[in-house]
N, C-alpha and C positions, 0 to 999 in steps of 0.2 A: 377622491370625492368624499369618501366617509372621516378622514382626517377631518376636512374643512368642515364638515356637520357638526364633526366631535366640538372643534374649536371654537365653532358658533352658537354653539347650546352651552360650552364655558363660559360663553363671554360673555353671555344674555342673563345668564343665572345670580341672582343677588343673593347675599348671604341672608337678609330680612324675608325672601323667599323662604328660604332652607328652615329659619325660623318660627315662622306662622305656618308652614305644613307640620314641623315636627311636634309642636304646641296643638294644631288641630287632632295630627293622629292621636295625642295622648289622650285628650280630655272626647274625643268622637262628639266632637260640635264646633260648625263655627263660631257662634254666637260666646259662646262660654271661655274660646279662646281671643273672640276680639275683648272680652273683659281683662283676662289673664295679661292681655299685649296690651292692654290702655288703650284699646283702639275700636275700630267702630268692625260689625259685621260684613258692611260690604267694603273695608281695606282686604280685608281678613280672603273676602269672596275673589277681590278681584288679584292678589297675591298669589294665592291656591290657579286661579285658571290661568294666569301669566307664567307660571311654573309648568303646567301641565300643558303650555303651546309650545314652551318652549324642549318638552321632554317627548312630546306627539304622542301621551296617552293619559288616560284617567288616573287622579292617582286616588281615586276614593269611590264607592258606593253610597250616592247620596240616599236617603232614604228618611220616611216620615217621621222619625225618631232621633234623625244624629246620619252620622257619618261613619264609612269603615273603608278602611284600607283596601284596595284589590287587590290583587296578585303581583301588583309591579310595584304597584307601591309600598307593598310589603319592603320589597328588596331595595328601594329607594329612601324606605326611611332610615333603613339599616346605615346605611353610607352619609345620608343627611346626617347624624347624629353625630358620625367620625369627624364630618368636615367641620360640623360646628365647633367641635372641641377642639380639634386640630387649628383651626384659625384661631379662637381666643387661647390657644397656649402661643401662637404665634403673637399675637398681639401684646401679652405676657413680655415678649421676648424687649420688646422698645425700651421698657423700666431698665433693664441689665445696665444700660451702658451709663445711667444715671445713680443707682447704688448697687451695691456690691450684698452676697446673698451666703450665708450659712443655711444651709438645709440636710439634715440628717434624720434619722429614725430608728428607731428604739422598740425594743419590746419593754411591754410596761413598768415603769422599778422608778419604785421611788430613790433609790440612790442617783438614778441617770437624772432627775427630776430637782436633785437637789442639785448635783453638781451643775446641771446648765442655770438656772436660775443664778450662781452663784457668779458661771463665766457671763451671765447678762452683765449685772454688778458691777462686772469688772470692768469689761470690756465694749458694754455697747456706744457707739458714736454715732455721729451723725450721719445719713446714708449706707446705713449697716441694715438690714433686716435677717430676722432669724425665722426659721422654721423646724419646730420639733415631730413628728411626728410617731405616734406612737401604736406597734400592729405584730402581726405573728413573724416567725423567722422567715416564711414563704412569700407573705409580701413583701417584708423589707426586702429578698431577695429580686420581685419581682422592682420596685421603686428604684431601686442600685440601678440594675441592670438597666430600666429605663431612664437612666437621665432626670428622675426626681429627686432625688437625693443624692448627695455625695458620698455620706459613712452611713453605715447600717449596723447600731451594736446590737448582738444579740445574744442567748445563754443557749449553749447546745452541750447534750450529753457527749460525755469524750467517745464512748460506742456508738454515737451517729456519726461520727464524723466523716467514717469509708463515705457514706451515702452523701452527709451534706458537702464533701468533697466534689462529689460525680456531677451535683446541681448546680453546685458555682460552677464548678470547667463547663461545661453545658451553657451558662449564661457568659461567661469570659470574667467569671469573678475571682474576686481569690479572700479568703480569711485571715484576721492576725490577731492572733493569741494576745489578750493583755495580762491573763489570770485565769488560774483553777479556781475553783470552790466547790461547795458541798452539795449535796440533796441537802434541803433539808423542808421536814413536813410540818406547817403550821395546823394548829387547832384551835377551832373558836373557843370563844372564850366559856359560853357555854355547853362546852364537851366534857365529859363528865373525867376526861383524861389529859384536860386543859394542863393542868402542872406536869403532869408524868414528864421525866427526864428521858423516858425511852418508850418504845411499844413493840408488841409481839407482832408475830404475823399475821396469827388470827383476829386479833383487836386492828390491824390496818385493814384488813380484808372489808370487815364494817363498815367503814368511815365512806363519810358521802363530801364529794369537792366541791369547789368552788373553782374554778380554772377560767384564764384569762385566754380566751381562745383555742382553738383546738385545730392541729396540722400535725404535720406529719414528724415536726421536732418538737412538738412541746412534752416538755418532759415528764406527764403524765401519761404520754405514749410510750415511752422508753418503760416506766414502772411496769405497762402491762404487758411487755416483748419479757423480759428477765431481771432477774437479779445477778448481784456481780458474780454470783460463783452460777451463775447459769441458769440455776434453775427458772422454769416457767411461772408468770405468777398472772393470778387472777384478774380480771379487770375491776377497776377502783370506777365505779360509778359517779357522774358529775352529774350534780344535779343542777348544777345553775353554772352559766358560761355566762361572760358577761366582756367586755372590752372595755371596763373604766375599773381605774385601779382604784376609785374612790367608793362604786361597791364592793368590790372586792377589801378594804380593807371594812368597811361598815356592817359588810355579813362576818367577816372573819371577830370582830368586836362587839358583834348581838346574836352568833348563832352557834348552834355544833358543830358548821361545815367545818371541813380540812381543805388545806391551799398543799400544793406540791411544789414547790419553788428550787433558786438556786438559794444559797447560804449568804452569809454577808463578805460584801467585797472589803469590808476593813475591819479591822483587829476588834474597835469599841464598838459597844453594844446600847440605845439608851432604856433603860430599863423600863420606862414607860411602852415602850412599842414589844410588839407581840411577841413573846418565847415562841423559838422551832426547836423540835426533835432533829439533829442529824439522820440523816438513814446512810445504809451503805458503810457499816463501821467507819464515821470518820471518813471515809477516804473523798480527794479531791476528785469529780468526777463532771464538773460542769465546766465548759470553757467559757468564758467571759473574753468576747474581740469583737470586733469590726469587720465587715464586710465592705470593701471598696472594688472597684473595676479594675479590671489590671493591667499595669503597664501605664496606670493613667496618672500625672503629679497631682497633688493635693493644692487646693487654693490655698488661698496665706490663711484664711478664715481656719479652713480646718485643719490647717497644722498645726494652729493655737488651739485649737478646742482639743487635736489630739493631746498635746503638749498638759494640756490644763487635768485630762481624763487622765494620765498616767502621773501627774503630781500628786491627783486627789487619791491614786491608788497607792500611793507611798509614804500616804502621809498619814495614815489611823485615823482619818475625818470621821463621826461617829454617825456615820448614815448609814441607812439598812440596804442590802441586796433585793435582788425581783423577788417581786411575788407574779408568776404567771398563771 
């Protein structure tokens, strides 16, 4: 008997329902949401109680100021929001069989920025679409793992790796090394240590960042766990966190902040783009790879794009490394 209730309050339930309730709880009015929906007040009214006969309770406290949530409807809107999203990724899914889809993600670098512009150039056709998107190691972890993306490249300290090892097994991921590279620490252009070819400890201790997101690998977090020979070091204060690399290079180009990034993935340098200080004598200490799902083949898409990212690493293209 309760199956067949379940399956009849399914089957009664419209997704234009699911809609105009989640639209009402946000804005707490119907009126404000029949604007929002292009629609009149009493669609909006009679949606809301056709949902609520079909669910056998209130989902709102109406009241002379607007609308609120009760207690069920708390928990209904929660699920209302999943199915929404979940049916337009489902809907989503129709285009597939029509074109074919590159989607991958990046933590922010202008190198990764130039090379796919580059495989656009080359390679785009007709019924092709691309998606780059660009975000910290944790998400790109999370986007793999969920079926948004295909490759996930990202810069992790080589002493993360025991841990970023444990995250991908955990999610069914796995990592592939393309390159080593460096720390290395950029300074604004107006720091008064802008040119300096190296710096002390005490002069880094100073220095206020600029950083492109902050988790648990970005490598302003590894600076404040140790240095290579061990020792503890102090926390480097960020004052401004930002997710566009195009602040990030325009505070790095009008301020004293400092960036902590990885080094450059090729040989040439263009003199116009920012000098960095190495940290870590030299040594190669960033891994620069791909995160994909394991065990799983790559489309044809992104064995060219792999294909295309390991040509550009062998070949001294003169484009710069992350700034994160």
């Amino acid at each position: 008997m309760k199956d067949n209730r379940f399956k009849k309050v399914c089957d009664m339930i419209e997704l234009k329902q699911l809609k105009y309730f989640v639209v009402c709880a946000d804005v707490g009015s119907f009126s404000k949401a029949a604007e929002i929906l292009y629609t009149t007040q009493p669609n909006v009214s009679k949606a809301i109680k056709a949902l609520e006969e079909h669910l056998g309770f209130s989902l709102f406290h109406r009241k002379s100021r607007g609308i609120l949530l009760s207690s069920r409807g708390k928990h209904v809107y929660e699920y209302a929001c999943k199915a929404i999203d979940n049916i337009e990724m489902l809907a989503s899914f129709s285009q597939t069989d029509r074109i074919e889809q590159l989607q991958i993600a990046s933590n922010p670098s202008a190198w990764m920025a130039k090379v796919f512009a580059d495989f656009y150039n080359r390679f785009h056709v007709k019924q092709l679409h691309f998606e780059l998107y660009t975000a910290s190691v944790a998400e790109i972890i999370k986007r793999v793992a969920g079926y948004q993306d295909e490759l996930g490249f990202v810069y992790v300290m080589d002493s993360q790796n025991t841990a970023f090892q444990y995250i991908l097994t955990r999610n069914h991921l796995e990592f592939v090394e393309l390159k080593k590279t460096q720390v290395v620490l950029y300074l604004g252009q107006k720091h008064p240590l802008y040119q300096a070819r190296e710096i002390s400890e005490a002069e880094l201790q100073k220095l206020k960042l600029v950083q492109c997101y902050e988790d648990e690998f970005d490598l302003n977090n590894y600076w404040k766990i140790t240095n290579p020979q061990g020792k503890d070091m102090p926390a480097l204060e960020s004052v401004v966190v930002t997710n566009s690399d195009c602040v990030m290079q325009q505070l790095l180009q009008t301020t004293d902040l400092a960036n902590i990034s990885s080094g450059y993935l090729t040989d040439d340098v263009d003199e116009k783009e920012l000098n960095g200080i190495p940290l870590f004598e030299k040594e190669n200490v960033v891994m620069f790879g791909y995160i994909r799902r394991r065990q799983e083949e790559h489309s044809e898409w992104g064995k060219r794009f792999l294909e295309f990212i390991m040509a550009n690493l062998q070949s001294g293209d003169p484009v710069k490394g992350q700034m994160e």
